[in-house]
C-alpha positions in Angstrom: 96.2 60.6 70.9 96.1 59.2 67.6 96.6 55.6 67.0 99.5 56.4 64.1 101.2 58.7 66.9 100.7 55.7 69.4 102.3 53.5 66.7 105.6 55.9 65.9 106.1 56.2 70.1 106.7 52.5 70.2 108.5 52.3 66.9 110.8 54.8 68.5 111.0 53.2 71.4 111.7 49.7 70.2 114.3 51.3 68.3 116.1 52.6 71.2 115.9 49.2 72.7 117.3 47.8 70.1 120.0 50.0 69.6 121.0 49.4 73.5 121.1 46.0 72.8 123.6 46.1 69.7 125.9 48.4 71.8 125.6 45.9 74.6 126.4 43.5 72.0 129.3 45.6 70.1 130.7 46.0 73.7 131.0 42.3 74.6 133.0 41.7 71.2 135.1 44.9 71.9 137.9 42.7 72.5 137.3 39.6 70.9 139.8 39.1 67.6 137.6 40.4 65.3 138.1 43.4 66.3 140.6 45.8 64.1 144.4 46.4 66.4 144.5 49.5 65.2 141.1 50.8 65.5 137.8 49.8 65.7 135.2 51.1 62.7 131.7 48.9 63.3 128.4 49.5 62.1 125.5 48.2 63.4 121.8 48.4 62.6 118.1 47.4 63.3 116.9 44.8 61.4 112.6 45.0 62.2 110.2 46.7 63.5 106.5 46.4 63.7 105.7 47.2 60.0 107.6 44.8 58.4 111.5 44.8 58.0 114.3 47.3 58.0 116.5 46.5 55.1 119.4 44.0 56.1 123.2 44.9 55.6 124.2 42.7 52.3 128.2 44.6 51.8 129.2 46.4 54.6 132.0 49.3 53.7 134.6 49.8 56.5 135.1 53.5 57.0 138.7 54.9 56.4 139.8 56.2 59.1 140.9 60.1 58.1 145.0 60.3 58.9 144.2 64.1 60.6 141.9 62.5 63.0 144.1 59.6 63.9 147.0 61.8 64.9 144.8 63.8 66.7 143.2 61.2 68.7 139.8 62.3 67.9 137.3 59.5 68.1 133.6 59.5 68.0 130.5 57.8 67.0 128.3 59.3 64.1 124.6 58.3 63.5 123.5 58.0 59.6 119.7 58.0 58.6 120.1 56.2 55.4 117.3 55.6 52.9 117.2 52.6 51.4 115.4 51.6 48.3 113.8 48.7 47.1 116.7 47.6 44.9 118.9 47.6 48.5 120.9 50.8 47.3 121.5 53.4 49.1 119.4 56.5 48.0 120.4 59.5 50.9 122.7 59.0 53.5 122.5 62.2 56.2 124.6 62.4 59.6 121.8 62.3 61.9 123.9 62.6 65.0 127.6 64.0 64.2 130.8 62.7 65.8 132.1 66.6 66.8 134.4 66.0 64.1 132.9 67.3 60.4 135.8 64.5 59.4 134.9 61.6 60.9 131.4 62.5 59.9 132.0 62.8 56.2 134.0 59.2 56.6 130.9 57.4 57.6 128.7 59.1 55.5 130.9 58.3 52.3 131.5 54.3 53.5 127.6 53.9 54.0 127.1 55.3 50.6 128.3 52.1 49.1 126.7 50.0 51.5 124.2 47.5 49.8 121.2 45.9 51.5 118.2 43.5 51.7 115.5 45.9 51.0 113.4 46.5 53.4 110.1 45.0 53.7 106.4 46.0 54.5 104.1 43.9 56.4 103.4 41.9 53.2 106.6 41.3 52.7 106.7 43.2 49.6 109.9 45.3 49.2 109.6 49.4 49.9 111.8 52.0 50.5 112.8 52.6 54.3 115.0 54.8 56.3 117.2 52.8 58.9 119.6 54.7 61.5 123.0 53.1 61.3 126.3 54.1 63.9 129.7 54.0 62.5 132.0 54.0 65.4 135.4 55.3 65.4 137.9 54.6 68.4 141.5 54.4 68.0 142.9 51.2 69.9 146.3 50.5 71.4 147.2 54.4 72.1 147.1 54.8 68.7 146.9 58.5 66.7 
């Protein structure tokens, strides 16, 4: 096995650690009064990894939640690969993981769009373009639809 395969299994890995530990995290607040009464739209993120930095929310964009999925009750959590560049816009934004529901999906897609960010960094700590996964979680709250 090649060390740079070595080196993307525990990139992967620490990034499924640390994605367990912000829904851990996002769970503990899940009541607290920050949390939306109507519906709860979060993003979280990884913020490093063993190459430098993943680029660092700076303006987060809450998702609007699409009126034909709230009266349908449909709820679901969609996965965005999102490039970001070196000037902390977003370049692509792709639904890596999709909700079920091409509505929600197109929701988060458009909100993280207009995210901006700390670029991410190389080991240097010179700014470069990276890819960071980011969940935008829909849930409806209260019996709402």
């Amino acid at each position: 096995m090649r060390r740079s395969e070595i080196l993307d299994g525990i990139i992967v890995g620490l990034l499924a650690i640390n994605t367990i530990l912000l829904f851990l995290i996002y769970t503990g607040l899940r009541n607290s009064p920050l949390m939306s009464s109507t519906s709860e739209l979060r993003v979280m993120q990884t913020t490093s990894n063993l190459n430098g930095e993943f680029p660092r929310v700076k303006n987060a964009v809450t998702p609007e939640y699409p009126e034909e999925a709230r009266k349908n009750g449909w709820e679901g959590t969609v996965i965005i690969n999102t490039l970001v560049g070196t000037d902390g816009l977003v370049k692509k934004a792709l639904v890596l993981k999709s909700s079920g529901y091409p509505i929600l999906d197109s929701a988060a897609v458009k909100a993280v769009r207009k995210y901006t960010f700390e670029p991410g960094k190389d080991s240097t700590g010179k700014a470069v373009p990276k890819w960071v996964k980011i969940p935008v979680i829909f849930r409806l709250r209260n019996g709402t639809s």
